[in-house]
C-alpha positions as semicolon CSV with decimal commas, in nm:
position;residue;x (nm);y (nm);z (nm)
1;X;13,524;17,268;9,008
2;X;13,643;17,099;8,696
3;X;13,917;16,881;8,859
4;X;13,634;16,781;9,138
5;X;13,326;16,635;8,833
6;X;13,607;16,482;8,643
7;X;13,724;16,269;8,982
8;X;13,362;16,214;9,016
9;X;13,294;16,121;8,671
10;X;13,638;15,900;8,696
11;X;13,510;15,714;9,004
12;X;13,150;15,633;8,878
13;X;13,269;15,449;8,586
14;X;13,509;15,273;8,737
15;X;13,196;15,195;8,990
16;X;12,987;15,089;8,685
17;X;13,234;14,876;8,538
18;X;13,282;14,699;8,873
19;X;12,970;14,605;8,855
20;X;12,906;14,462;8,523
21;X;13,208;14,256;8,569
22;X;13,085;14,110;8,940
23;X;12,773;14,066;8,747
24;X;12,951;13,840;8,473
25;X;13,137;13,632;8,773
26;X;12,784;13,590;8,979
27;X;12,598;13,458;8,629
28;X;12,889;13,253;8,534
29;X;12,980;13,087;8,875
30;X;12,638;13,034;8,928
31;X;12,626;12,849;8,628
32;X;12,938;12,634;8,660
33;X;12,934;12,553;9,075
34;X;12,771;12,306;9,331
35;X;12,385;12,250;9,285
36;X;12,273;12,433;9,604
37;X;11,903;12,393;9,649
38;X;11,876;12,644;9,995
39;X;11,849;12,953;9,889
40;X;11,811;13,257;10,091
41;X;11,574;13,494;10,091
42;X;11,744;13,839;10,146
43;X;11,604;14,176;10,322
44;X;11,752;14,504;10,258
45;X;11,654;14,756;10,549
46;X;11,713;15,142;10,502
47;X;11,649;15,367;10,827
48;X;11,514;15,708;10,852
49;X;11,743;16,066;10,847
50;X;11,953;16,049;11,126
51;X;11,790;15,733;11,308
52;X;12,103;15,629;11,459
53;X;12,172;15,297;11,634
54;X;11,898;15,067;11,748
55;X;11,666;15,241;11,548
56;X;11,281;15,077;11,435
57;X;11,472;14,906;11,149
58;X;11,718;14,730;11,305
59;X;11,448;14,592;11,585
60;X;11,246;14,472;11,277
61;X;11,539;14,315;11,106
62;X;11,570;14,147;11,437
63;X;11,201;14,014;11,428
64;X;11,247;13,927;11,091
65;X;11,538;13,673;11,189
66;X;11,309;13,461;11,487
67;X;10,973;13,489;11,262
68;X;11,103;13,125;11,075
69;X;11,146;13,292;10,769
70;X;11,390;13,001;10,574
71;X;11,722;13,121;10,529
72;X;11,685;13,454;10,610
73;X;11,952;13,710;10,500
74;X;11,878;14,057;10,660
75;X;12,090;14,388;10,668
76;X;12,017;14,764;10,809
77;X;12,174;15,085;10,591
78;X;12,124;15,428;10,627
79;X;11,863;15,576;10,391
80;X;12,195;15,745;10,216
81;X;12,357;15,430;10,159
82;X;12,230;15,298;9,827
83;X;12,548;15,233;9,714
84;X;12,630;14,953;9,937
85;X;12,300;14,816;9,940
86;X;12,289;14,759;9,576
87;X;12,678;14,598;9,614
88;X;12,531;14,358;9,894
89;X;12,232;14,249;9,652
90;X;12,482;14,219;9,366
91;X;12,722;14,002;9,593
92;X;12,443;13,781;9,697
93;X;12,297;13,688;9,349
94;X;12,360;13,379;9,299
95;X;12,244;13,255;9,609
96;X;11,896;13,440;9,641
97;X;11,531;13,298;9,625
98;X;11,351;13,630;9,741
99;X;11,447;13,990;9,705
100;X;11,267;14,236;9,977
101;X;11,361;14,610;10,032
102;X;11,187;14,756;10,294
103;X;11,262;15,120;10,445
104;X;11,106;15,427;10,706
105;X;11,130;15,793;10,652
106;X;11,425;15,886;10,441
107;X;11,496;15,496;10,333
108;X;11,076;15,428;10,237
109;X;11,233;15,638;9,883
110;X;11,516;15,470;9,938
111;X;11,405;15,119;9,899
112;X;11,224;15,302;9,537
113;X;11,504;15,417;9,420
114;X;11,741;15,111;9,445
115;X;11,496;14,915;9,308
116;X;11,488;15,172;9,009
117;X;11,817;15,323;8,958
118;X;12,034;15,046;9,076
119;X;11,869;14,726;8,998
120;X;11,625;14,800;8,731
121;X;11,940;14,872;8,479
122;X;12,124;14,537;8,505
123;X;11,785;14,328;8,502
124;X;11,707;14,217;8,875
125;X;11,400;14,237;8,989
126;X;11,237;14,316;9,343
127;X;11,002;14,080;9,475
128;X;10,836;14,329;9,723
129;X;10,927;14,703;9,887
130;X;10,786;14,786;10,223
131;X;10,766;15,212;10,266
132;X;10,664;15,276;10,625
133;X;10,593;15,612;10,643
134;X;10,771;15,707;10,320
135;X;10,926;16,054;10,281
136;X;11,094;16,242;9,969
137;X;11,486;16,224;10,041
138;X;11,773;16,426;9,909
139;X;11,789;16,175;9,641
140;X;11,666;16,151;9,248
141;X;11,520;15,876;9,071
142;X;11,126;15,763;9,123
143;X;10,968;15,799;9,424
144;X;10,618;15,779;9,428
145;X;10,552;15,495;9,200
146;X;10,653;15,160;9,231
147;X;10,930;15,061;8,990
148;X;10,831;14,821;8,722
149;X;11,107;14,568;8,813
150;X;10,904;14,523;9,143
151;X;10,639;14,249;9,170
152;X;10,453;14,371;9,509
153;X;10,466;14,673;9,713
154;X;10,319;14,794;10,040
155;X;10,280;15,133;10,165
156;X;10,209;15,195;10,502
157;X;10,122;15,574;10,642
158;X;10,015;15,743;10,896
159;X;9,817;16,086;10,954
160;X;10,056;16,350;11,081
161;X;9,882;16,584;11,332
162;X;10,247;16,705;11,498
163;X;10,265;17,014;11,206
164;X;10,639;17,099;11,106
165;X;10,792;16,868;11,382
166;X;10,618;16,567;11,251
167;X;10,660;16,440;10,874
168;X;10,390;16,307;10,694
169;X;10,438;16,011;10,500
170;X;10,351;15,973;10,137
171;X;9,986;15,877;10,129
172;X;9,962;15,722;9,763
173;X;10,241;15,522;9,576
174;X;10,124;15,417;9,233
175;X;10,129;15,083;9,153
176;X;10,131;14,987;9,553
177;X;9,875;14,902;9,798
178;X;9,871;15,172;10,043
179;X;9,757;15,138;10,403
180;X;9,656;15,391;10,650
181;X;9,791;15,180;10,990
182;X;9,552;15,440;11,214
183;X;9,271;15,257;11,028
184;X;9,441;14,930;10,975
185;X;9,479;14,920;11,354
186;X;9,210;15,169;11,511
187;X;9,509;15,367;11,678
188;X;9,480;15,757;11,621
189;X;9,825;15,763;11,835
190;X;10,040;15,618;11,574
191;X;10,331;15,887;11,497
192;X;10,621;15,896;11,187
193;X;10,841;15,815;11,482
194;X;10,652;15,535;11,644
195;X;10,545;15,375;11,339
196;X;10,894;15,210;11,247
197;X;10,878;15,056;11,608
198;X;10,508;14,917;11,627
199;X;10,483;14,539;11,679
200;X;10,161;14,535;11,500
201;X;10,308;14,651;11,221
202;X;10,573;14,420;11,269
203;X;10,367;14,130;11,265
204;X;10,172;14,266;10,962
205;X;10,530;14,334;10,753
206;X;10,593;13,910;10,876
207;X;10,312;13,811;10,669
208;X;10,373;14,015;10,351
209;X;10,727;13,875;10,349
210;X;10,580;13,492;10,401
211;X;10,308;13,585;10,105
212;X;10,589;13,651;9,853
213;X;10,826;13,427;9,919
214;X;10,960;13,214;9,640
215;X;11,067;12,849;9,730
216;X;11,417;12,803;9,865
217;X;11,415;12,449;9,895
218;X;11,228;12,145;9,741
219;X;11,296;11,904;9,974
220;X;11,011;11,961;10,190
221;X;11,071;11,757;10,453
222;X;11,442;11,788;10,471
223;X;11,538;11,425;10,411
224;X;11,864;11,484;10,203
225;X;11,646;11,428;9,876
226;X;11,351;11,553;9,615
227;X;11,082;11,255;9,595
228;X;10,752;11,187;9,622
229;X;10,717;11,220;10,008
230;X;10,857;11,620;9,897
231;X;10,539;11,616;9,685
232;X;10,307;11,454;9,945
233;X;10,389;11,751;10,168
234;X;10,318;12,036;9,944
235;X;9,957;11,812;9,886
236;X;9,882;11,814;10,228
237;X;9,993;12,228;10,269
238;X;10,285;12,154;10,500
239;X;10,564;12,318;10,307
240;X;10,609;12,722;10,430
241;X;10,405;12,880;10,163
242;X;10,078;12,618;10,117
243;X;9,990;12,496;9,769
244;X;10,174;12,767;9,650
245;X;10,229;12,691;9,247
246;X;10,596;12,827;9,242
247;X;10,679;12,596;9,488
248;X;10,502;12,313;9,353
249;X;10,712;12,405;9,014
250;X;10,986;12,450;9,193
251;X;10,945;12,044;9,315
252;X;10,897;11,910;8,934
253;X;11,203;12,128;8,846
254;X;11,453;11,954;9,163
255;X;11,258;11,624;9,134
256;X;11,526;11,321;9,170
257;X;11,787;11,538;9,296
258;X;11,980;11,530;9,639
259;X;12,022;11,858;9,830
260;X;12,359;11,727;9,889
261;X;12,427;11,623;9,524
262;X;12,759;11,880;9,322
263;X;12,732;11,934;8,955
264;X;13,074;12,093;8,901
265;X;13,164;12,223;8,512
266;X;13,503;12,368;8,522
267;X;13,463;12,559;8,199
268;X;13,247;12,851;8,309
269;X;13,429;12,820;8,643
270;X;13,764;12,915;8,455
271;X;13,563;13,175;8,296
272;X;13,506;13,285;8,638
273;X;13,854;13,286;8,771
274;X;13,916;13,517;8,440
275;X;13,594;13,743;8,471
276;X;13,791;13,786;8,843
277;X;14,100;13,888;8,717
278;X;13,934;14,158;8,481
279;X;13,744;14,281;8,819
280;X;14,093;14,348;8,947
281;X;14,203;14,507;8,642
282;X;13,912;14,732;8,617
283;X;13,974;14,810;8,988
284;X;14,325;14,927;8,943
285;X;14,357;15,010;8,577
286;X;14,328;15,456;8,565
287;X;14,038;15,530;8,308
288;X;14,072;15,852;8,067
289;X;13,864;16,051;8,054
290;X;13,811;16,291;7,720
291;X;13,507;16,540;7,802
292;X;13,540;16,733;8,081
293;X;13,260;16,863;8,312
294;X;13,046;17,216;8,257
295;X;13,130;17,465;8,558
């Protein structure tokens, strides 16, 4: 038992240090590489227990890619995979204008608890979590209240009337606005395992997502520049999100700027290329460890 926490306690520090240093590169190269004014706006998807293949999530994430969202960037896990969900958002850091998490069942807490334990620590923020149906996992961490690093979160239920054989989703999540989709939709049929499949819904999730996007782009109307015909859109509420401020900001910030235009600093980028190396050494470098674990 001893031998099996201190291999365990062995590989999660070597996992945390991983991170901070891929965390160092993202800032860094961020920093020092080609102005790139499309940014994407990246979903993280977490099915139910055992959903399998082809489950409700991965036809959403599906939807999600032909709605016209700009540059989306959408991927399905497992509710047990938080691990590799919070590596994918690390990864895609430096390219990222929205951040949405969004899970059924099992991954509903799932989508909570990345948001709280993975992301909250290291400073990155969620701009909205979609629970459909939202059940207590195997996992710790919050799970009824919405994590303070989250901006805007939506949590959808529906009344169980199957008994054992039919989970009932979480009815309240603090800080959330929580939805009853019989009501929403005047459908007493709606089940926890034809709720992650419901086209209604889907269309409902759609707009959320397009309410809390932030701007990827400033040049409106895709010209190969940021000028005053950029701004003459956003008066007349033709860019995606309508006389939305951020995006408005967003313009004055870009102003003057081609979308094609590189601003290349090689200092930070050799920083980079170093932070890389110590990634590598971290990765192969065998950590001591002094205290060992209580049986």
């Amino acid at each position: 038992m001893g031998g099996t926490c201190l291999l365990l306690r062995h590989h999660l520090r070597r996992r945390w240090l991983y991170r901070c240093a891929m965390l160092c590169v993202i800032g860094l190269t961020s920093f020092g590489a080609s102005a790139t004014f499309a940014l994407t706006n990246q979903v993280v998807l977490f099915t139910g227990f055992l959903a399998g293949s082809n489950a409700g999530m991965d036809y959403l994430n599906a939807h999600l890619a032909s709605a016209g969202i700009p540059n989306y960037l959408g991927q399905v896990f497992e509710w047990s995979e938080q691990d590799e969900a919070a590596d994918w958002i690390f990864a895609n850091a430096s390219e990222r204008a929205t951040l949405v998490l969004i899970g059924h069942s099992f991954g509903g807490h799932s989508a909570l608890q990345v948001a709280n334990n993975e992301l909250k620590p290291v400073g990155i923020g969620v701009d909205l979590t979609i629970q459909i149906d939202s059940v207590a996992n195997f996992d710790g961490g919050v799970n009824n209240v919405l994590p303070t690093n989250v901006d805007q979160g939506f949590n959808y239920f529906q009344i169980s009337t199957g008994g054992f054989f039919e989970p009932q989703g979480v009815h309240v999540v603090t800080g959330a606005t929580n939805i009853n989709t019989e009501v929403l939709f005047g459908d007493t049929s709606i089940t926890h395992t034809s709720i992650d499949n419901d086209v209604r819904l889907y269309a409902r999730i759609t707009q959320n997502i397009f309410d809390n996007l932030n701007p990827v782009s400033a040049d409106f109307d895709a010209d190969g520049d940021i000028d005053g015909r950029d701004f003459l859109m956003w008066q007349r509420g033709e860019t995606i999100s309508p006389y939305n401020a951020d995006e408005l900001a967003f313009w004055q910030m870009r102003y003057g700027n081609s979308t094609f235009a590189a601003h290349t600093i090689p200092e930070p980028a050799g920083m980079a290329l170093g932070m890389l190396a110590v990634v590598g050494f971290v990765a192969s470098r065998p950590l001591s460890i002094d205290t060992p674990c209580r049986n």
